[in-house]
C-alpha positions as CSV (number, residue, x, y, z in Angstrom):
1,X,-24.7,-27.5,-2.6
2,X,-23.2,-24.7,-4.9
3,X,-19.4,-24.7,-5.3
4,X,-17.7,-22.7,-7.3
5,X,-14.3,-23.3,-9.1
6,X,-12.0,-20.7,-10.1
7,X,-9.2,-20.4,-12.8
8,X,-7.4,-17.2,-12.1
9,X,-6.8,-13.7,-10.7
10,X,-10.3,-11.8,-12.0
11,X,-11.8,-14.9,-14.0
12,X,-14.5,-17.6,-13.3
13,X,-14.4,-21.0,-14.8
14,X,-17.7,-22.2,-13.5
15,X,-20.8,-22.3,-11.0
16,X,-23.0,-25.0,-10.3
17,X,-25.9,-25.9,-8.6
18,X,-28.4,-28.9,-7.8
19,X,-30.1,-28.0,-11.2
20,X,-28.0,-26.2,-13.4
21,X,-24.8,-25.2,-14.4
22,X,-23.7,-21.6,-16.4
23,X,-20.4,-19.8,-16.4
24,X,-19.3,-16.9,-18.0
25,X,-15.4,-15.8,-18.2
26,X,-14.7,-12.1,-17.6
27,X,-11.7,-9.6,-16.8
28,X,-11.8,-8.2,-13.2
29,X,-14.0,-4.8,-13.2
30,X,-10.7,-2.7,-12.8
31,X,-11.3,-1.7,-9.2
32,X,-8.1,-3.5,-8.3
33,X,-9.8,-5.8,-6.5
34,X,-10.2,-9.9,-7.4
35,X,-13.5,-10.5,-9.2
36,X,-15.1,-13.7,-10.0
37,X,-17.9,-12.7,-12.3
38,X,-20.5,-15.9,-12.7
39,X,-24.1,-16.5,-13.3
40,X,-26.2,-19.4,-12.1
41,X,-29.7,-20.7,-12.4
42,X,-30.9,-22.4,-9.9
43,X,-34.6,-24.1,-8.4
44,X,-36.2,-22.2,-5.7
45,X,-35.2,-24.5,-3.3
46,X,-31.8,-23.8,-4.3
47,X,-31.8,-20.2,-4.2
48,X,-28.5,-19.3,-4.3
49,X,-28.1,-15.3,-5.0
50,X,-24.8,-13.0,-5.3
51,X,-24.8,-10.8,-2.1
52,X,-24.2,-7.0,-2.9
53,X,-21.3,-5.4,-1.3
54,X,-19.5,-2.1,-0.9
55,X,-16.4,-1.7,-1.5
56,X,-13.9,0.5,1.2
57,X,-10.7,1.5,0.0
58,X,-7.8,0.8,2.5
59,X,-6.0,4.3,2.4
60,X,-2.3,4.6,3.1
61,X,-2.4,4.2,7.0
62,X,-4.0,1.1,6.7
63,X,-7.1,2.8,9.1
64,X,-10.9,1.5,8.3
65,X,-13.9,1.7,10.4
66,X,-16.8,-0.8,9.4
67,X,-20.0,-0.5,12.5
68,X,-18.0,1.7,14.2
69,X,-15.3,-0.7,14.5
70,X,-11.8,0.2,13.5
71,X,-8.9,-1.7,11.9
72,X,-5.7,-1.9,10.6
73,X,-5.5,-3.4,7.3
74,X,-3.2,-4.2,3.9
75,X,-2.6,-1.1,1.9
76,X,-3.8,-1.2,-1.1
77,X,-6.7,-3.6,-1.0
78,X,-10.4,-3.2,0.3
79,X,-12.7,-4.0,3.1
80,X,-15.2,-5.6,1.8
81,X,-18.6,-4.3,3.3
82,X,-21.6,-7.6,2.3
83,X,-25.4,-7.1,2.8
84,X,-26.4,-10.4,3.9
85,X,-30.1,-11.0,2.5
86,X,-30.8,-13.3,5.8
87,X,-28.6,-12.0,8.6
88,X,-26.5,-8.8,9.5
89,X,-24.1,-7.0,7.4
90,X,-20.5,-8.2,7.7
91,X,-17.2,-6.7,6.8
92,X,-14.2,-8.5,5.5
93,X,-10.3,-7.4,5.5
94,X,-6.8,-8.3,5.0
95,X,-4.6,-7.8,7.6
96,X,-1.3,-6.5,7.3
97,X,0.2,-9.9,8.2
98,X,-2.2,-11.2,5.9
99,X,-4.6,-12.4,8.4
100,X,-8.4,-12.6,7.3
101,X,-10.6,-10.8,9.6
102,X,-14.5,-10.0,9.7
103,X,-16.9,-7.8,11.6
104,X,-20.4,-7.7,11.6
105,X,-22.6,-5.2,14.2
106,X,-22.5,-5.9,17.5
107,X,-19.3,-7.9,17.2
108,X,-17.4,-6.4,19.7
109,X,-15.0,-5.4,16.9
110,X,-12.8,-7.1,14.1
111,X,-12.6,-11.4,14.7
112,X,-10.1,-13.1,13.1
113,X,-11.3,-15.4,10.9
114,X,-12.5,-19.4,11.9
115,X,-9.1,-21.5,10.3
116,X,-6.2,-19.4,10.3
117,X,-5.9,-18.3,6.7
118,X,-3.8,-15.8,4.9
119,X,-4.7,-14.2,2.1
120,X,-3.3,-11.3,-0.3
121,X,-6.9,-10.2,-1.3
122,X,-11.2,-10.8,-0.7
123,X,-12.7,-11.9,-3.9
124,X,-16.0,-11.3,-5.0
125,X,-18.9,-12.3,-5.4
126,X,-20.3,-13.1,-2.4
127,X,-22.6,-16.5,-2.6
128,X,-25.7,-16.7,-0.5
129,X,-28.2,-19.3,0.2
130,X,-31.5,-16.9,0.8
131,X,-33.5,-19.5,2.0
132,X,-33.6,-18.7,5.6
133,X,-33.8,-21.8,6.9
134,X,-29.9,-22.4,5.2
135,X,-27.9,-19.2,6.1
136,X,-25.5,-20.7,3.7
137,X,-22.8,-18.5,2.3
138,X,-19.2,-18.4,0.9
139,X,-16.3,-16.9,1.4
140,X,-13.3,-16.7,-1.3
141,X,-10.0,-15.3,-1.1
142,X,-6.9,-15.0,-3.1
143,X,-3.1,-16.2,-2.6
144,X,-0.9,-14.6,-5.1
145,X,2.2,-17.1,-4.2
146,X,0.2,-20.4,-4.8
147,X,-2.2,-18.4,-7.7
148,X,-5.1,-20.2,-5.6
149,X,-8.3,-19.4,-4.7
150,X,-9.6,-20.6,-1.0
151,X,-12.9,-20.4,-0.1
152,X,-14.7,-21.2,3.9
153,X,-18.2,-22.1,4.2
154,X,-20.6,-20.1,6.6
155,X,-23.9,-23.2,7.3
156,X,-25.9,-23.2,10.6
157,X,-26.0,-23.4,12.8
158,X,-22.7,-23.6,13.8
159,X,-21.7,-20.2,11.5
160,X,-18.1,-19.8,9.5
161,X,-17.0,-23.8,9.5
162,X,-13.0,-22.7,9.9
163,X,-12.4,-25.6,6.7
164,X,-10.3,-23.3,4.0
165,X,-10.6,-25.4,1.1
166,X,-8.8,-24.4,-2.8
167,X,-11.4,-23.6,-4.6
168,X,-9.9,-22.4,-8.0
């Protein structure tokens, strides 16, 4: 199982997988948002991948549409648009209230995230399992007042497990 550990706002410590282990340190890509920049090697069994994503900058009202859906969210951070390689696109958010929320089409709109969390920003990557028998993937977030990173865990087939776990 791939877990990865975080030192601080827009740096990685390290990744690791069943078979190998790499990590490269970096600065956050200047973006504003909370970067976690890491390589990994992994078996093909193990296929772990960093999901692409598009970033959506949260303008001054707050207002973002992602599938048609619309939100309010934290000024000055992003929504967080992910293309999935084994399911549908999903969009992440920070609330005002600091609430994590996601949508994904056909939702019905935005869903507060499984767990209760707060959070002051997404961070990226996003980690995949592309093997589709797994659909596993990971979610990290960043608390400024604990410096922490806390990541949830999205395995089938029950979907986003609602465990927020420190994982940096």
């Amino acid at each position: 199982m791939l877990k990865a550990f975080c030192t601080a706002l827009g740096m990685v410590a390290l990744v690791t997988t069943a078979s190998a282990t790499t990590a490269q340190a970096s600065p956050a890509s200047g973006d504003g948002g909370v970067s976690i920049i890491a390589q990994a090697s992994a078996q093909a069994s193990d296929a772990i991948e960093l999901a692409p994503y598009q970033l959506i900058t949260v303008p001054a009202n707050g207002r973002v549409s992602c599938f048609n859906y619309g939100g309010t969210f934290k000024v000055g951070t992003y929504v967080y648009k992910v293309d999935w390689a084994t399911t549908s696109d999903e969009c992440f958010g920070i609330g005002p209230d600091r609430k994590i929320w996601h949508a994904w089409p056909n939702s019905g709109g935005w869903k507060q995230m499984p767990g209760g969390g707060y959070a002051d920003h997404i961070a990226t990557p996003f980690l995949e399992n592309t093997d589709p028998r797994s659909k596993y993937r990971r979610l990290a977030v960043y608390t400024q007042s604990s410096n922490t990173f806390w990541c949830q865990d999205y395995i089938l087939p029950a979907g986003w497990d609602g465990i927020w776990y420190a994982c940096g």
